[in-house]
N, C-alpha and C positions, 0 to 999 in steps of 0.2 A: 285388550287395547292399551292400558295402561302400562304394559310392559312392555308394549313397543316404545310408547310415547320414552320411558325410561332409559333403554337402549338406546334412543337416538339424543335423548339428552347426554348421556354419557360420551358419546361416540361427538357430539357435538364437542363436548368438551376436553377429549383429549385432542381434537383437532385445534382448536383453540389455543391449549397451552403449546400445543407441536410450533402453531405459528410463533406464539411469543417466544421461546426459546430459539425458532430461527431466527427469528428478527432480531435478538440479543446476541445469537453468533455474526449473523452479517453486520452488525453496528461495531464490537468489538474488532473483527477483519477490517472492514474499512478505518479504523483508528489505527490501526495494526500499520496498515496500509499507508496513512497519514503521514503517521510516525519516522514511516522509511523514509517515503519522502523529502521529508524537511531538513532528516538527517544527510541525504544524498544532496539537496541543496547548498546545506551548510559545509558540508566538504568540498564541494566545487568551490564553493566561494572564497577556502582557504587557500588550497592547491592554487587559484588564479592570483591570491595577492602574495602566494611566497613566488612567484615567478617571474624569473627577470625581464624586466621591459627589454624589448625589441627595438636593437636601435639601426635594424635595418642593414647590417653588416652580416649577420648572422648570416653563414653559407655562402659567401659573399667569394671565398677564397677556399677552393677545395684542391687538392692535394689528389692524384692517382698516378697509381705506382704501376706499371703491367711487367 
């Protein structure tokens, strides 16, 4: 009886550590994940303040040749 009780402490505990090791790859991805993010944020945010204001002319006068 005791050797079951044994194997199933074991077997407890490598499910155990199975979880925490997952739980520290999904934490890590999701920061991963974050990271993008913030980074994709911060590039839009450039890309829209290097671009010239719209003053409404733009396309205003187009040109076709046939």
């Amino acid at each position: 009886m005791s050797s079951i009780t044994a194997a199933g402490s074991t077997t407890f505990g490598f499910e155990a550590l199975n979880v925490a090791i997952t739980k520290k790859a999904n934490d890590q991805q999701g920061q991963a994940a974050l990271q993008l993010l913030q980074g994709a944020i911060q590039s839009t945010a450039q890309v829209q303040q290097a671009a010239p204001a719209n003053d409404g002319r733009l396309g205003a006068n187009i040109d076709i040749r046939v």
